[in-house]
Structure formats: C-alpha cells, structure tokens
C-alpha positions in Angstrom: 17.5 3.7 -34.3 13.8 3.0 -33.8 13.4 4.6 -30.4 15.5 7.7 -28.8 16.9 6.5 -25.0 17.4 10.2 -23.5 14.5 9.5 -21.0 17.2 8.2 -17.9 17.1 5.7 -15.1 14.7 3.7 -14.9 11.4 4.9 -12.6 10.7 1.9 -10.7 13.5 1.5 -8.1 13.5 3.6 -5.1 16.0 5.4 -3.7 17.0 5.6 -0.2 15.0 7.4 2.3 15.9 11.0 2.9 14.4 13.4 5.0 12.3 16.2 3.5 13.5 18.6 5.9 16.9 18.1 4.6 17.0 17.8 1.1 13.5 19.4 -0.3 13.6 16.6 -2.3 14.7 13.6 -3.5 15.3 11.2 -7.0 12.7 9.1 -7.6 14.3 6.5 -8.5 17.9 5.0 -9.1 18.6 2.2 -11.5 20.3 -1.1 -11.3 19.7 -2.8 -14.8 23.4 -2.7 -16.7 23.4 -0.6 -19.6 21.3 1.4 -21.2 18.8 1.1 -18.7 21.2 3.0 -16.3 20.3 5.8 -18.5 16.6 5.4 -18.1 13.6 7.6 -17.2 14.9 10.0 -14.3 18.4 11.3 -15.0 20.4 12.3 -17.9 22.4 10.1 -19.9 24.5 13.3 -20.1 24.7 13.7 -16.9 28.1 15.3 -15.6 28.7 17.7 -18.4 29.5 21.3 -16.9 27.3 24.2 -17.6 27.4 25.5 -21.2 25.4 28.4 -22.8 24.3 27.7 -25.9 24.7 30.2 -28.9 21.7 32.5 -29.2 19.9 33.3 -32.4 18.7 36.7 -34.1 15.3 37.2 -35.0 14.2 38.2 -38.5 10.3 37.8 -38.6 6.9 38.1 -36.4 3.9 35.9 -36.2 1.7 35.7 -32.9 0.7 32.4 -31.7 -2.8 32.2 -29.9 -3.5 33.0 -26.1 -0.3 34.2 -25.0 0.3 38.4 -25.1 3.2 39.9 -26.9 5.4 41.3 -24.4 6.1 44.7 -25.0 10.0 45.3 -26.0 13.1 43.1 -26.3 13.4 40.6 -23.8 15.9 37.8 -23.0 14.8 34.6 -21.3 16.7 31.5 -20.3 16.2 28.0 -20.0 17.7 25.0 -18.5 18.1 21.9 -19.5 19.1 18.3 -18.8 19.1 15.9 -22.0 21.5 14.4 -24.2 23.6 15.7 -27.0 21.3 15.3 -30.1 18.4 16.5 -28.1 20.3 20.2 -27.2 20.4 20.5 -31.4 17.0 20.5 -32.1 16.4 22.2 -28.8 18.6 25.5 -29.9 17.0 24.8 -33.5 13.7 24.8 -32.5 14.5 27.9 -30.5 16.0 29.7 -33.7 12.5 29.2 -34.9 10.4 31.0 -32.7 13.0 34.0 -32.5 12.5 34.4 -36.0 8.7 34.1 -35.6 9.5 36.3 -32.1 11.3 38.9 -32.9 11.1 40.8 -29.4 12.7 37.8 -27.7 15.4 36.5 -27.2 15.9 32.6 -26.0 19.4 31.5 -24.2 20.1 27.8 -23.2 22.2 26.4 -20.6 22.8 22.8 -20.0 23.4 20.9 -16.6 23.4 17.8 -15.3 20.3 16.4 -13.8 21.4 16.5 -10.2 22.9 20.1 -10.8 19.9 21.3 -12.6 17.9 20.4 -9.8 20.2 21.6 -6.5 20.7 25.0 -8.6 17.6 25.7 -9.5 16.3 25.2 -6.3 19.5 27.3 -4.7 18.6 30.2 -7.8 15.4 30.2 -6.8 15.9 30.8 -3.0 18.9 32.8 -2.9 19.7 34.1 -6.7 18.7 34.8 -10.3 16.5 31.1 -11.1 15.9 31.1 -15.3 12.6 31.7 -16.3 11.9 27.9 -17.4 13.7 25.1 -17.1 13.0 21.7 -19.2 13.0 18.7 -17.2 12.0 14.7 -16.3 8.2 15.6 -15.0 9.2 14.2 -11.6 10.9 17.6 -11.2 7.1 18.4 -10.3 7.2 17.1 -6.9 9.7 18.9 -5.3 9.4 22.3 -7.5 5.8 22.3 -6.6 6.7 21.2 -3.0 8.8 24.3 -2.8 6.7 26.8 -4.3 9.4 27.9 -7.0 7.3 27.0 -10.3 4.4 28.7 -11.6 0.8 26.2 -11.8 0.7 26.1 -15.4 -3.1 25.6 -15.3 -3.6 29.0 -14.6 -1.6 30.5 -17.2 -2.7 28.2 -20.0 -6.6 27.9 -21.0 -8.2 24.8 -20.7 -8.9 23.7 -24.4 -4.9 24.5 -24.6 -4.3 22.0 -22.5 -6.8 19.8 -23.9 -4.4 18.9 -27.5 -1.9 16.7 -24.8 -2.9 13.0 -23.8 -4.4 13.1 -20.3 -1.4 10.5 -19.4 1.1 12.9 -20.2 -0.2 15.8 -18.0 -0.5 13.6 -15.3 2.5 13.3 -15.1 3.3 16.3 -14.4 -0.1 16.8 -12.1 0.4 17.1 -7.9 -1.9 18.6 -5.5 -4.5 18.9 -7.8 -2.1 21.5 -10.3 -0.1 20.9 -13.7 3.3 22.0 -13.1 4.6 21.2 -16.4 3.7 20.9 -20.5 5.4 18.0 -21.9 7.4 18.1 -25.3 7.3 14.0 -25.3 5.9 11.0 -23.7 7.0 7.2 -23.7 9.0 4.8 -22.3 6.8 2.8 -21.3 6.1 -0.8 -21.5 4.0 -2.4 -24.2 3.1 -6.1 -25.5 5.7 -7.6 -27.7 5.6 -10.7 -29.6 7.3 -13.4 -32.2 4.9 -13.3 -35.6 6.2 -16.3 -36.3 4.4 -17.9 -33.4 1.5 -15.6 -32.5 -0.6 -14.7 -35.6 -3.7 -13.1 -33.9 -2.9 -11.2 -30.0 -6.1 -11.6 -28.1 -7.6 -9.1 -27.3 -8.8 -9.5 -23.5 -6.7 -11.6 -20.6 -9.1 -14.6 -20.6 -7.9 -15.8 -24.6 -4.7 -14.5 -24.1 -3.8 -16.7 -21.3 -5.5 -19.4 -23.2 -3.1 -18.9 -26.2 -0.2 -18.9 -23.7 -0.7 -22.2 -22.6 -1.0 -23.8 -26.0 2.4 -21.6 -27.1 4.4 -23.1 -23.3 5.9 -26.3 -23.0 7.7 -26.2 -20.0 9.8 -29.4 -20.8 11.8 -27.9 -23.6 11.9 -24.4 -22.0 9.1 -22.7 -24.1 6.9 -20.3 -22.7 4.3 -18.3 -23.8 5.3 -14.9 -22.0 8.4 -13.8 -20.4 9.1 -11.2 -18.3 10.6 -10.0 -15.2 8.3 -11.8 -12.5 9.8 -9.5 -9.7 10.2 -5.9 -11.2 7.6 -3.3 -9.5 7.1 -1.1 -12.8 5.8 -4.9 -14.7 3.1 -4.8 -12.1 1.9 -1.1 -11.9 0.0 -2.4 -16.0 -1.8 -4.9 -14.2 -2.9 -2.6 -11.4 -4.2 -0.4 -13.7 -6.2 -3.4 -15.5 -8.1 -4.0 -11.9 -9.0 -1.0 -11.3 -6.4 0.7 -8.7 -3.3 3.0 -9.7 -0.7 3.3 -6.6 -1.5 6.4 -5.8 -4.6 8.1 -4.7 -5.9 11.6 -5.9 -4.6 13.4 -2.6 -1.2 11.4 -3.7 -1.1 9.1 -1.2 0.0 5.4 -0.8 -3.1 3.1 -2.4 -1.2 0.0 -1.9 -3.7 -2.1 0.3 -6.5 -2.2 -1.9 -8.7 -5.2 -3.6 -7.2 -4.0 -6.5 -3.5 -4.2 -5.6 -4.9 -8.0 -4.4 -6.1 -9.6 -7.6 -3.2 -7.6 -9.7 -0.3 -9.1 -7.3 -2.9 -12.7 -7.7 -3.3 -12.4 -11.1 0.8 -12.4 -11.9 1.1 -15.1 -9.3 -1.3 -17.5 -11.3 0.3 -16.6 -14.2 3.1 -18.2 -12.7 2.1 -21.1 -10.5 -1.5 -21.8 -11.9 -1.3 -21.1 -15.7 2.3 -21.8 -15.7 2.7 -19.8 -18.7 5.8 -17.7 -17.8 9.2 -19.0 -16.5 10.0 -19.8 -12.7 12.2 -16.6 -12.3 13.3 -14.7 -14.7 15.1 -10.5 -14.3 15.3 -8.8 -17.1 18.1 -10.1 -19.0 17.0 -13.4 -18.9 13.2 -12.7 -19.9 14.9 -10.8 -23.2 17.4 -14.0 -23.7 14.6 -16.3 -23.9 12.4 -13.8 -26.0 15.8 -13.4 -28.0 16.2 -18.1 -28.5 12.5 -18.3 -29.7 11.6 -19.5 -26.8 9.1 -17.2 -25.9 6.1 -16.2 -28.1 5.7 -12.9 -25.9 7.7 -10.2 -23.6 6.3 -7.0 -22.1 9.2 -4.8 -22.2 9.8 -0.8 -22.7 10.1 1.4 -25.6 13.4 2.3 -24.4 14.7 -1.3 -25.7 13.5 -1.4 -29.1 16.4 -1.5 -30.3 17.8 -4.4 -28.9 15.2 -6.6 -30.7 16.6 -5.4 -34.2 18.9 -7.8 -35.7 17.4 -11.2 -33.6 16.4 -12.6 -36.8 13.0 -12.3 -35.4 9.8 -10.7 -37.2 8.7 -8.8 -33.6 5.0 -7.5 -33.3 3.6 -5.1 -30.9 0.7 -4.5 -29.4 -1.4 -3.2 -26.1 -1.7 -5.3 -23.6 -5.3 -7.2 -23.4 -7.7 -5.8 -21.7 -9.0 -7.7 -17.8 -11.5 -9.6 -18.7 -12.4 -9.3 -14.9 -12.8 -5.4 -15.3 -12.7 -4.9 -18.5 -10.3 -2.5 -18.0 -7.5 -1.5 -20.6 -4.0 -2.2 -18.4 -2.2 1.6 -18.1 1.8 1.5 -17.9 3.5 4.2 -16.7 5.4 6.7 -18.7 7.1 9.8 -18.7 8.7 12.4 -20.8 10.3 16.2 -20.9 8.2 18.9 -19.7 8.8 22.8 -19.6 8.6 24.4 -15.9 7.9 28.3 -16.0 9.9 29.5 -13.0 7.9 31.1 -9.8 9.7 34.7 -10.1 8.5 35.5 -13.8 6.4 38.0 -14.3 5.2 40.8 -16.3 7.0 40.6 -20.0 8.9 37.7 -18.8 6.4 35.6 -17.7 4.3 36.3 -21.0 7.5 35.7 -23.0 8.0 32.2 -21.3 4.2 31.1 -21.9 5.0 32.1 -25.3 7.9 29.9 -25.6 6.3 27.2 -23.5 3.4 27.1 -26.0 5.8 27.1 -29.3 8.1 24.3 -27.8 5.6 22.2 -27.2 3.3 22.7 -30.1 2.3 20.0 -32.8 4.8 21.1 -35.0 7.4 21.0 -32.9 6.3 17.8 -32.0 6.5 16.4 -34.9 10.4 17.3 -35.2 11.1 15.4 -32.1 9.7 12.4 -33.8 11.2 12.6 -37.2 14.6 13.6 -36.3 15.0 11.9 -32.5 12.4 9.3 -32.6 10.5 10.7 -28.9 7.0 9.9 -29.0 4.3 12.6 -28.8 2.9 14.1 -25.9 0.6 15.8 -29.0 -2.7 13.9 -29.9 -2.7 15.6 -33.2 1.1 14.2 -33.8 0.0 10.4 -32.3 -2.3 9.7 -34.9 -0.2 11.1 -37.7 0.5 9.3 -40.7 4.2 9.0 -40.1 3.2 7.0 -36.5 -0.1 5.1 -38.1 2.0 3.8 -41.0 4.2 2.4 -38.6 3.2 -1.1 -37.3 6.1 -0.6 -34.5 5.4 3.0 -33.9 1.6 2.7 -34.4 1.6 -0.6 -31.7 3.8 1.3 -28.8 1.7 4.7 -29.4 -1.7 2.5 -29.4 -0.4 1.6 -25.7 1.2 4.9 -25.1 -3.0 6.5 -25.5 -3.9 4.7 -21.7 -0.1 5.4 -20.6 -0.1 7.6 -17.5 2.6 9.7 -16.1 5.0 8.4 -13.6 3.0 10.5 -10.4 6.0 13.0 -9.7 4.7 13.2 -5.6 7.4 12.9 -3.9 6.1 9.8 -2.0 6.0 8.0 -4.8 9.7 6.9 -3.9 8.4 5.4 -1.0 5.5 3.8 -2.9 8.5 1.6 -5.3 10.0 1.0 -1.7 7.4 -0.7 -0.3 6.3 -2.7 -3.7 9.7 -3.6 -4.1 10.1 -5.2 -0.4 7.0 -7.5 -0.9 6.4 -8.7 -4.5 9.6 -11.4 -4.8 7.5 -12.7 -1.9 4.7 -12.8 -3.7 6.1 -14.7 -6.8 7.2 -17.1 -4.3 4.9 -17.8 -1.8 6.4 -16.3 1.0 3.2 -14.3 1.1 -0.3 -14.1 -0.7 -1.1 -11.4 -2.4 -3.5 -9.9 0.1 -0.6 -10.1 3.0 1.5 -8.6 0.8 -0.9 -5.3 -0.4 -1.0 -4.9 3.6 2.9 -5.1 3.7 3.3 -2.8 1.0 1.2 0.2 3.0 2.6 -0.3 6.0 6.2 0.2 4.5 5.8 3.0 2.5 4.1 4.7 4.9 7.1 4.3 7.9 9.2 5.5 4.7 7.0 9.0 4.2 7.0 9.3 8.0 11.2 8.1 8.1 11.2 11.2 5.4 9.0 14.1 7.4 5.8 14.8 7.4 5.8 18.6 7.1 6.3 20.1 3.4 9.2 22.0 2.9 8.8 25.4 3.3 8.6 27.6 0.1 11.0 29.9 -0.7 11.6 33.4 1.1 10.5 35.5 -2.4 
C-alpha cells in the first residue's frame, strides 16, 4: 500500500442546500466517483459502525512535554473519533504512550460514524456530557466554530507551537480568523503524475510544459500529453491558486468572480481547444484509462489513488505542478487531513489535560508513526523532510506538492462555493460560456445558495 485512503468522500461536490437554521450545519461535500473515491476526504470509510469504547491503558512513567501544565490529580478524558479500523490501533497505541509518559491521566476512546460523531457532539454539547476532544475531517471546523462548542486552539497553544505544522494544514482548519483544530496528517491532494518512459525532464513552469505536451499529443492515434478530468471543480481550484485567486476570501466569502477565477477557467479551456493537448472529454475513469494504455504522458490525480497505478507495467513519476509562467505563482491544491478539536466545556485540569494530549498526538514523533505504519502524510514540517519521505521519489514528489497544499476552507459556505463551480465549468469546457461569463455565474449561484441556506449564524449553545 503506498498511500493510506481513510481521508473519505471526496471534497469537491456539493451537497444539497440546507438551511442553517435547521441543521447548524451541513457535509461539505458528497461523492459520486465509484469506489474508493466514495470513501474520500469528508466521511469515514467506517462509517456506520456503532459506538465502541476502546480499552484504556495504565500508566507506568512521567515525563512533561513543554507549554502545557500538569494537571493536578488523576484525570480521565475522552475522545471521539471517526476513522477506519487500522487507524483506531495506533490511535489507542499512541494513547498507551502518553499514559505511560502521563501518569495522572487517563485517555478513553470512543468511535462513531462520521454523521453520528457530528449530530452527537453537537446534541452533547448543547444538552449533555460532550468529550473533551474529538478527532475529526477539519471541515468539522465550520460548524463547531459556527456553534461555539470548541475551544480556539490559537489561544491555548503559543505561537512558535503552532509554527512546526505546514501553514496549508492549519488552514484548514482556520475560520473567522481562529484555528479550531491541530492536525495529525495532511494529503489527499492532487499532484503531477507522469509515464518516465515518455517524459524524461517535467518542466518546470506552464509555458515549457505545454510546449512538451504538444510534442508528446497526437490526436490521430489518441495520444495526449495530459489527461485529466476537464469538468471536475477540485482539478481547477490548482490552477486558481497558480493565478493568483483561492475561492474563498479571508472573511470566507465566495471569490468566484475574479480576474483570477477568469484566466484559470481560460487557461484549462485553451488547454483544451487551443493547445489541444488533453482529450475532448474525459471524467475520471477515462483520464486514468488512457494514463493506464500509454496514451498519455501525464495525469493530475490525488494521493488517495496511488495505488491504482501500481501494477500498470508503467515506471510512474511525480512531481508538482509547474509553476504560471503568467504569475509565477506555484499552483496550490487542496488538501485535508485529521485534526484534534478540544471541546468548548473543558476547563481547569481537563482542559490542561486535553492540550496535553492534543500536543503529544500531534507531535513529530507521533507523526512519524502515522507515516511508517499507515502511510498518512505529515502535517509535521520536521517529519516532511525526513529521510524516510526524501528517499522516496513517490513520497518525496507528492510531499514536494503537499508544501503549497492548502486546507480544504472548512466555512460552511464553502458547499455553496463547489455548487456554483460545479453548475458553470462543463460550460466552460464547452463553450457554452467564456470563462469570464462563467466566473460571474459562479458568484451569483453560490451566493442565492448561502442566502437559500440563512444568513444568520446559528446561535451557540445555551452553556
């Protein structure tokens, strides 16, 4: 296995619209690739197991990790979870750890399904007994933070704390201005792949790499020098990055009608229709089928599918994508991970306690488990460079693109963001609109969906 596929659903289809006022929130996204990609980015591949404690450990020894206080006494805390099987095994061993290291305290584990995890936390936090932290997709951040039932994490952890996490990752837990969550892992997110057998050198900026492309396409005997999927919204949100724009703003609104959203959407369109260097339509099982004849020297596809390019008798490369040469901008995928939430009512001993474990689960070391026993990529800039990732070609390529990754925006209108990229860019691809019709199309829809969903915030919590 090159690459663990626990992140769920894939993050760039919306969901339908549902009002604020009735839910408090709502899924980013919901898939409608076939297989594993079912199980990407948003909810658990596990999902629909019942609740299960898992077994708690005794602690045997003490040492004091930095900038959190010792609470004073034995404590228990719990933690929830949504992940999948071989995840919750190094979860309760990694716990084991720091109760040995923690003697005081005492760490219990309960698994749920990504829906239930949600709705109950959420219920527990409003009516009952919430756990102290819960571990979760960092789109939980929108309507946690929305709510007012989890802690701002930037102002229990100091900033050069903080500073030892890519800036992607964090972001992706980041809305109204606060971190939310501390991720454990980061990735799956799309990257450059190509066929060494046709592509010796990747160019480094858009200008030669298009250049290459059209000496490696041959539209007459079905070669092409990139494949993708032309209509997919999460292929584009790269290339909006590479011009400058990002599709939301920093008071996480809509930034869909933009110059930059223009000459991205333009940009894929000549690709297309100008340089002719990628098929006429293609999803995403027919980009990987022509990837997978030798019929294309490049596809941009998602660490989540590594695997599926073992065993092509195929020597596969991978690499960033080139920078603009418009902008000279690096393109910046999105990506997303597991991130640890440190519930609103902790306090006192608890609330130190859960910092503490917070810090420990999420520390290079324990880092550096995830990626030697579950392949998850590093959150950790200390693990990211590390020799078992730079002596990698595979892992050293995806982690070279996961360094300008940035988090998935967890705002709750982010759904209505995908929904108004979705509606517009098939037209784009095939001239039903130009791109700068389109960029005003986008807006305008995802901005009837965030009023369709209520203005207002939901209320927080009665405490």
């Amino acid at each position: 296995m090159l690459f663990d596929h626990s992140t769920p659903n894939r993050p760039w289809a919306p969901t339908r619209r549902i009002s604020r006022r009735a839910s408090g929130a709502h899924r980013l996204a919901s898939g409608i690739l076939p297989g594993v990609l079912l199980c990407l980015i948003l909810a658990a591949c596990t999902a629909g197991r019942s609740p299960m404690p898992a077994p708690t450990a005794e602690a045997t020894a003490s040492t004091t990790p930095t900038g959190i206080a010792t609470p004073a006494g034995p404590i228990t805390i719990t933690y929830w979870e949504t992940d999948t099987d071989d995840a919750d095994v190094l979860l309760d061993e990694l716990a084991a750890e720091f109760m040995k290291m923690n003697p005081g305290i005492t760490v219990k584990r309960v698994h749920y399904s990504y829906d239930d995890l949600r709705n109950e936390f959420r219920t527990q936090s409003r009516n009952g007994r919430p756990p102290e932290l819960v571990r979760a997709p960092g789109e939980f951040a929108g309507p946690f933070s929305e709510l007012g039932i989890v802690h701002p994490l930037d102002t229990i952890f100091a900033r050069d704390f903080l500073d030892q996490y890519l800036a992607g990752a964090l972001a992706g837990a980041t809305t109204q201005g606060r971190l939310w969550g501390i991720p454990d892992n980061y990735g799956n997110h799309l990257m450059l792949l190509y066929n060494k057998a046709l592509v010796s050198d990747v160019p480094t900026n858009t200008d030669a790499w298009i250049a290459q492309l059209k000496t490696l396409t041959d539209a007459g005997t079905g070669n092409y020098g990139l494949a993708y999927p032309l209509d997919e919204s999460y292929w584009l949100i790269p290339w909006l990055a590479g011009f400058g724009g990002w599709p939301m703003d920093a008071a996480d609104r809509p930034a869909l009608d933009t110059v930059e959203m223009t000459n991205a959407l333009q940009f894929l369109y000549d690709l297309k229709t100008v340089q002719r260097v990628v098929p006429e339509q293609a999803d995403y099982d027919a980009a990987f089928d022509i990837f997978r004849q030798g019929k294309a020297a490049y596809i941009i596809d998602g660490t989540w599918n590594l695997d599926r390019y073992t065993g092509l008798g195929i020597d596969v490369g991978v690499a960033p994508l080139p920078v603009v040469s418009a902008t000279g901008l690096k393109p910046a995928p999105m990506a997303t991970g597991r991130y640890w939430f440190i519930s609103e009512k902790a306090d006192g001993a608890a609330l130190d306690a859960a910092a503490r474990f917070t810090e420990f689960m999420t520390a290079t070391d324990a880092q550096q488990q995830w990626l030697a026993k579950l392949k998850r990529l590093p959150s950790d800039k200390a693990v990211a460079q590390s020799e078992p990732i730079t002596a990698d070609p595979i892992l050293s390529g995806a982690v070279a693109q996961l360094r300008v990754a940035r988090g998935v925006p967890p705002a709750l209108d982010m759904a209505c963001v995908w929904s108004g990229i979705n509606a517009h860019l098939s037209e784009v691809m095939t001239g039903a609109r130009t791109p700068e019709n389109a960029a005003a199309a986008m807006q305008a829809d995802a901005d009837v969906c965030i009023e369709d969903m209520g203005g207002d915030p939901t209320p927080a919590p009665t405490k």
